[in-house]
MIZA-379365 format. One record per residue: x, y, z of N, C-alpha, C in turn; residue in one letter. Coordinates in nm, 2 decimals, padded with zeros to 4 digits, always signed. Example, Ala and Ser with C-alpha at 12.3 -4.5 7.8 and 13.67 -1.06 7.14 Angstrom:
MIZA-379365
      n.x      n.y      n.z     ca.x     ca.y     ca.z      c.x      c.y      c.z   resn
   +01.32   -00.57   +00.78   +01.23   -00.45   +00.78   +01.32   -00.33   +00.78      A
   +01.28   -00.22   +00.71   +01.37   -00.11   +00.71   +01.29   +00.00   +00.79      S
END
This chain:
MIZA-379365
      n.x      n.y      n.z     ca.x     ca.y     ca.z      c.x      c.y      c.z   resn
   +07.93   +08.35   +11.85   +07.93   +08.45   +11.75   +07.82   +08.55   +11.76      X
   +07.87   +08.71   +11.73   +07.75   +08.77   +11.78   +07.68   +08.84   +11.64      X
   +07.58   +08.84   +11.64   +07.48   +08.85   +11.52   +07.51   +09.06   +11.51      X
   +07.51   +09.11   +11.62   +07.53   +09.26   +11.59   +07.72   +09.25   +11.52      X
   +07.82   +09.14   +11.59   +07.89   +09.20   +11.52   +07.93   +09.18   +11.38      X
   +07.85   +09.08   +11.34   +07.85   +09.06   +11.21   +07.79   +09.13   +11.08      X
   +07.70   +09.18   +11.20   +07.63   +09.29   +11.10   +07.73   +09.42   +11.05      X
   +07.80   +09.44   +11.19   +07.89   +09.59   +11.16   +07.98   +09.52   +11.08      X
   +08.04   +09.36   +11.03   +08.12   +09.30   +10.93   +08.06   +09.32   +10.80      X
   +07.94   +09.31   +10.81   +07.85   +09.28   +10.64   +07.88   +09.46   +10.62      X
   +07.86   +09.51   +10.74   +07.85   +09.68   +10.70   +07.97   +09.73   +10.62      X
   +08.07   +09.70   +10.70   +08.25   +09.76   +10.68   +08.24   +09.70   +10.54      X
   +08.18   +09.61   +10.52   +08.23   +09.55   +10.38   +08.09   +09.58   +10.26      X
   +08.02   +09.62   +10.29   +07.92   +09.73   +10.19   +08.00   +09.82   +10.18      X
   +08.02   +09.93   +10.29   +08.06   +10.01   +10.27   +08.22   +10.00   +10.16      X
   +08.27   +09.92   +10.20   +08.41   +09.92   +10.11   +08.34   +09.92   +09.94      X
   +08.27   +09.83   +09.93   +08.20   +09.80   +09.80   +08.13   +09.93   +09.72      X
   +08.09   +09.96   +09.80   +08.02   +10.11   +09.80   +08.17   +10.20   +09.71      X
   +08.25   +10.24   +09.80   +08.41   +10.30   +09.75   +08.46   +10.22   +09.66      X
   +08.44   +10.10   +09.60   +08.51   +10.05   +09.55   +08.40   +10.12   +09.39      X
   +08.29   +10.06   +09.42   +08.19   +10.11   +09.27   +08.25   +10.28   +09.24      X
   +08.24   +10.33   +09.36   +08.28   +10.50   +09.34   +08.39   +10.47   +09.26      X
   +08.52   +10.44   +09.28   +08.63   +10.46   +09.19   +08.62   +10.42   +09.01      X
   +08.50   +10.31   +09.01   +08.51   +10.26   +08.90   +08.43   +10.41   +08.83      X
   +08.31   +10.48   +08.89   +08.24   +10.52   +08.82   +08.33   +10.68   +08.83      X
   +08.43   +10.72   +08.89   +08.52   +10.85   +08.90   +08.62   +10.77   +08.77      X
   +08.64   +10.68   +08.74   +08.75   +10.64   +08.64   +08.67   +10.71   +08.46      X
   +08.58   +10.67   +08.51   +08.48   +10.71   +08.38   +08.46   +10.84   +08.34      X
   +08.39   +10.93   +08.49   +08.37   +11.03   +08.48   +08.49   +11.12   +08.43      X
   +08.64   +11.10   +08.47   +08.74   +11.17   +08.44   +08.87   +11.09   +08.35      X
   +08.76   +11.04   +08.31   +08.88   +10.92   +08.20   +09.04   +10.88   +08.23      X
   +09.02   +10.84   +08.34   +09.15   +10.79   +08.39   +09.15   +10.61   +08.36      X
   +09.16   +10.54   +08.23   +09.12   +10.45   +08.24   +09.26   +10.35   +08.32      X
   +09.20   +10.23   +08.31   +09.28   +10.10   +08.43   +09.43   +10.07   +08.34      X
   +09.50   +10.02   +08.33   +09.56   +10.06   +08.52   +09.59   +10.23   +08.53      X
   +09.62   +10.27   +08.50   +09.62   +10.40   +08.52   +09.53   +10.44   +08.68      X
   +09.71   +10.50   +08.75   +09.63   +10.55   +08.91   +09.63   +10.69   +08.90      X
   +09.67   +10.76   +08.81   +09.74   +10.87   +08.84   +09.62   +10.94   +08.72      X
   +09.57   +11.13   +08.75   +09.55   +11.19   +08.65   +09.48   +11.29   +08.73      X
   +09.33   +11.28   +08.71   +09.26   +11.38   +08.76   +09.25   +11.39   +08.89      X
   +09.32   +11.50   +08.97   +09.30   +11.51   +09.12   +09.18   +11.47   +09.23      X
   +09.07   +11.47   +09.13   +08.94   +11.44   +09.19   +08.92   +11.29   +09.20      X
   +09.00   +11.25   +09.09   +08.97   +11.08   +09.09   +09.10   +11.00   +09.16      X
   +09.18   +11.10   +09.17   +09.30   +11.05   +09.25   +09.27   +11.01   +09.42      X
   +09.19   +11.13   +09.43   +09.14   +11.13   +09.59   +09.01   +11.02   +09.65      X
   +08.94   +11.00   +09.53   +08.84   +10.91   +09.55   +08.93   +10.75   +09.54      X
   +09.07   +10.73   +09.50   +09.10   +10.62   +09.51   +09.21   +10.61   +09.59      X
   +09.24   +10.74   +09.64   +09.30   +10.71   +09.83   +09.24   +10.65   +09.87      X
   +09.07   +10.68   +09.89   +08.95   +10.65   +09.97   +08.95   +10.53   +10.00      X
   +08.94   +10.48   +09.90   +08.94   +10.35   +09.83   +09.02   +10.25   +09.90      X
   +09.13   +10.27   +09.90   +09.29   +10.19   +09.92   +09.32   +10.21   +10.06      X
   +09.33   +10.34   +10.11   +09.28   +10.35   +10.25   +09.21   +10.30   +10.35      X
   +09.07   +10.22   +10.27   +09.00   +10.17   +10.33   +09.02   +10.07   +10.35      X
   +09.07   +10.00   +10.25   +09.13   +09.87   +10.22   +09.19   +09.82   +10.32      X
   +09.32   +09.94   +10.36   +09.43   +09.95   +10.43   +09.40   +09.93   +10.61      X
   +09.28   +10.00   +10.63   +09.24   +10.00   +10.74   +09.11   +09.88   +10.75      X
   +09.07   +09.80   +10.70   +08.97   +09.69   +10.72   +09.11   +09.57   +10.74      X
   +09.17   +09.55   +10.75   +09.30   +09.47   +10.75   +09.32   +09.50   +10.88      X
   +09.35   +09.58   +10.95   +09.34   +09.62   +11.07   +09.21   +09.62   +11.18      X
   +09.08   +09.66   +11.14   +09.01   +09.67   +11.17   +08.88   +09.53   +11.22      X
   +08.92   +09.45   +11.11   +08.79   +09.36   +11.15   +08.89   +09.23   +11.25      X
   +09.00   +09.19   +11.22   +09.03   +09.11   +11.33   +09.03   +09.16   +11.48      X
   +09.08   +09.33   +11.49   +09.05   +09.36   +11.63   +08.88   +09.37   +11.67      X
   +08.80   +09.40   +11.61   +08.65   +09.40   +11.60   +08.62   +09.23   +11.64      X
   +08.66   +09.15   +11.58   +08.62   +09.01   +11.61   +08.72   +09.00   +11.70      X
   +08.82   +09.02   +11.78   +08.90   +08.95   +11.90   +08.82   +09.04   +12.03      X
   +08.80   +09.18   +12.00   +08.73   +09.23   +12.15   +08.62   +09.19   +12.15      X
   +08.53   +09.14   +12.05   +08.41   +09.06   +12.05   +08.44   +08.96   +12.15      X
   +08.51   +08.89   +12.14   +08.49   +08.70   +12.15   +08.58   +08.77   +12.34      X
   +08.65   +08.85   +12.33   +08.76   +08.86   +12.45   +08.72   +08.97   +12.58      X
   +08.61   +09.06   +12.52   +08.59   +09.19   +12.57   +08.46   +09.17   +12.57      X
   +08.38   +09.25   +12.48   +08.24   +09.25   +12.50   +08.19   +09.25   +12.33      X
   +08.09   +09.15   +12.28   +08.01   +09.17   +12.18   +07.96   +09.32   +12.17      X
   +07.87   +09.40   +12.30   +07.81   +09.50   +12.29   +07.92   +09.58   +12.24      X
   +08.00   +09.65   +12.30   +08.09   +09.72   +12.30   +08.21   +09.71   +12.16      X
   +08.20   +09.60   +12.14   +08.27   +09.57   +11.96   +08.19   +09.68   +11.89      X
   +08.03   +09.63   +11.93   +07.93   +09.68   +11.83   +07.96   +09.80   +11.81      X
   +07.94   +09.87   +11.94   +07.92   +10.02   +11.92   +08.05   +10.11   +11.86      X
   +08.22   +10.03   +11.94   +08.33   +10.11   +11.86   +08.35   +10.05   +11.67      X
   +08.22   +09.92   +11.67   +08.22   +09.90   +11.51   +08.14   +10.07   +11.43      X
   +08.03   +10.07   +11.53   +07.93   +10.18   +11.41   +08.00   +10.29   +11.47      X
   +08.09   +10.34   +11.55   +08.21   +10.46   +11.54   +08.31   +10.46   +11.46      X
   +08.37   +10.29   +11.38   +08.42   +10.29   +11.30   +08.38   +10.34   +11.18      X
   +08.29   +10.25   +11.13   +08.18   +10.34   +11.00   +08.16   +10.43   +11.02      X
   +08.14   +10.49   +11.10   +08.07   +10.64   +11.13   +08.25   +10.73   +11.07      X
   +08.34   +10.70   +11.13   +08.45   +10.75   +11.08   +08.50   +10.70   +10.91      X
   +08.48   +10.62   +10.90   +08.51   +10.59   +10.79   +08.43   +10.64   +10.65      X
   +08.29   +10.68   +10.67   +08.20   +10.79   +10.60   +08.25   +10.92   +10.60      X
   +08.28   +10.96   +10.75   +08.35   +11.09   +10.74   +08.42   +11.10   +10.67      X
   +08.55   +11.08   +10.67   +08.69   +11.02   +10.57   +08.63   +11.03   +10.44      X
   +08.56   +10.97   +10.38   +08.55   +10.97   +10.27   +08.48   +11.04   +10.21      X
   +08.41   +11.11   +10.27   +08.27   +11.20   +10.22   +08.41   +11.37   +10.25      X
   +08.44   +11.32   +10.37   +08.56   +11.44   +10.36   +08.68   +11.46   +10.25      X
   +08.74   +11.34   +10.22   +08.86   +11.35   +10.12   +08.83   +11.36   +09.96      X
   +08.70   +11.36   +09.95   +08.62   +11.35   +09.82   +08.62   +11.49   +09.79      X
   +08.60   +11.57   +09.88   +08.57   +11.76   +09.88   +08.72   +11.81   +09.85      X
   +08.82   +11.75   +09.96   +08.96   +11.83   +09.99   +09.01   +11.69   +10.06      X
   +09.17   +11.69   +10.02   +09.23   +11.58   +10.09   +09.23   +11.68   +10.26      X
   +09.22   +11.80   +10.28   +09.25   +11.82   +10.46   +09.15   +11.81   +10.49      X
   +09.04   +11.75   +10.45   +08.91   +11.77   +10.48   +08.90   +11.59   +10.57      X
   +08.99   +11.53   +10.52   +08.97   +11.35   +10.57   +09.02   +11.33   +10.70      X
   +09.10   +11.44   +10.80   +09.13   +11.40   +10.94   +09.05   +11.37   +11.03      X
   +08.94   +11.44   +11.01   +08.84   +11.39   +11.12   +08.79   +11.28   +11.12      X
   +08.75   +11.23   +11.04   +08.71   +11.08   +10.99   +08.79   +10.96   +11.00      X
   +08.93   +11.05   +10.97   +09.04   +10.92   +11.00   +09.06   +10.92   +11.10      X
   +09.06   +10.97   +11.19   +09.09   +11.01   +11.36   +08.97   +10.92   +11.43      X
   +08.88   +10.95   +11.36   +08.76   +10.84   +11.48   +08.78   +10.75   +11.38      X
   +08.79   +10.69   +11.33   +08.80   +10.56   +11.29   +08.94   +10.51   +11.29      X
   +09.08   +10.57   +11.30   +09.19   +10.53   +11.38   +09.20   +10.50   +11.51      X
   +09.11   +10.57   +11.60   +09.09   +10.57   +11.72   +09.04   +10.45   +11.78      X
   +08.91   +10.45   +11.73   +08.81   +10.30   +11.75   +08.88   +10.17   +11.75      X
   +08.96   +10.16   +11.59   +09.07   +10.08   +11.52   +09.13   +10.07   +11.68      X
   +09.19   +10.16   +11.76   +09.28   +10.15   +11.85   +09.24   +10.06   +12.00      X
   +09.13   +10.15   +12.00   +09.12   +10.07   +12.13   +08.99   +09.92   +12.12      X
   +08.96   +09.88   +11.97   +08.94   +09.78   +11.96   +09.08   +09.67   +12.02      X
   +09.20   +09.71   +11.92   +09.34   +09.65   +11.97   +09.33   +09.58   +12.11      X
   +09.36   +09.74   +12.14   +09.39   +09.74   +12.30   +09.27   +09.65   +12.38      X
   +09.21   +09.72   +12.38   +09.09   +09.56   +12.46   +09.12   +09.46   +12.40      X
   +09.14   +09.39   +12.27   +09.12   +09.30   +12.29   +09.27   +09.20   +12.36      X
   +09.36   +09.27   +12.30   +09.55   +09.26   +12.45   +09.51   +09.24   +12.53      X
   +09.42   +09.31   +12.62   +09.41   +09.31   +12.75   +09.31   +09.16   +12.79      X
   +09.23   +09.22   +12.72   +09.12   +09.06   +12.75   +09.20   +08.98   +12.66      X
   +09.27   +08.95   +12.61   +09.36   +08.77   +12.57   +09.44   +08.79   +12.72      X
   +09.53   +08.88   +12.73   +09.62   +08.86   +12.87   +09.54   +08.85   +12.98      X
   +09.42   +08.88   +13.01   +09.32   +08.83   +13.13   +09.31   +08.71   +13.11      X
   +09.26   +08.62   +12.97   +09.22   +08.51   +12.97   +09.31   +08.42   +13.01      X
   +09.42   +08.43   +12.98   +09.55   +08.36   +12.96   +09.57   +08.34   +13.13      X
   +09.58   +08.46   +13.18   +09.58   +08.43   +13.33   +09.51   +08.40   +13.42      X
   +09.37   +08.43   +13.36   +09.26   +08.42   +13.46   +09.17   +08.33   +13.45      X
   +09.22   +08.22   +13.34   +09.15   +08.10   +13.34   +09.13   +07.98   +13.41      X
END
C-alpha cells in the first residue's frame, strides 16, 4: 500500500467534501431548499459540480488503486494530483459558466483514462508474465 497514494485518496475525498459543503451553503444562499434540485441557475451549476464529481470518483479511485498495485505507485501519484488538479479546474470553472468546465473535465477525464489503461495493461502483464 502506498502512503502517496493514499494521500491523493484522502485528497479526492476532501475535495468532494469541500463540493459537497459548497452545495449546502449555495442551497441557502439562493433558497433552493432540499429536495428541491432545480431553481437558481447559479445553484444548479454548483450541484452538477457536485454530482459530477461523484460520478467521476466511481471511476476514478479504483483505477488510481489498480495502476498503483499493477503499474507504478509514483506514477498513480502524479496522474492522482493531475486528477485534482482537473477536478478544481472543473469546478472553479462551472461555478463562473457551465462552458467554462471543459478544461478541467478533459484533464481529469484524461488522467481517469490512462489510469484505466495502465492498469489493463499491467493486470494483462501480470497474468502472463508471472
Amino acid at each position: 500500500m502506498s502512503p502517496l497514494v493514499s494521500l491523493i485518496t484522502a485528497l479526492a475525498l476532501l475535495l468532494y467534501l469541500v463540493l459537497t459543503i459548497n452545495v449546502s451553503r449555495y442551497r441557502a444562499k439562493y433558497n433552493v431548499p432540499a429536495p428541491q434540485m432545480t431553481g437558481n441557475p447559479d445553484f444548479e451549476r454548483v450541484l452538477r459540480v457536485q454530482l459530477n464529481t461523484l460520478e467521476q470518483l466511481v471511476f476514478f479511485l479504483p483505477g488510481l488503486w489498480l495502476f498503483s498495485f499493477y503499474a507504478s505507485p509514483l506514477w498513480a501519484t502524479g496522474l492522482g494530483v493531475v486528477w485534482l488538479v482537473g477536478r478544481i479546474a472543473y469546478a472553479w470553472g462551472y461555478y463562473q459558466a457551465a462552458k467554462r468546465r471543459v478544461i478541467g473535465f478533459g484533464i481529469s477525464s484524461i488522467s481517469s483514462l490512462v489510469l484505466l489503461l495502465g492498469s489493463l495493461i499491467g493486470i494483462i502483464l501480470s497474468v502472463f508474465y508471472r
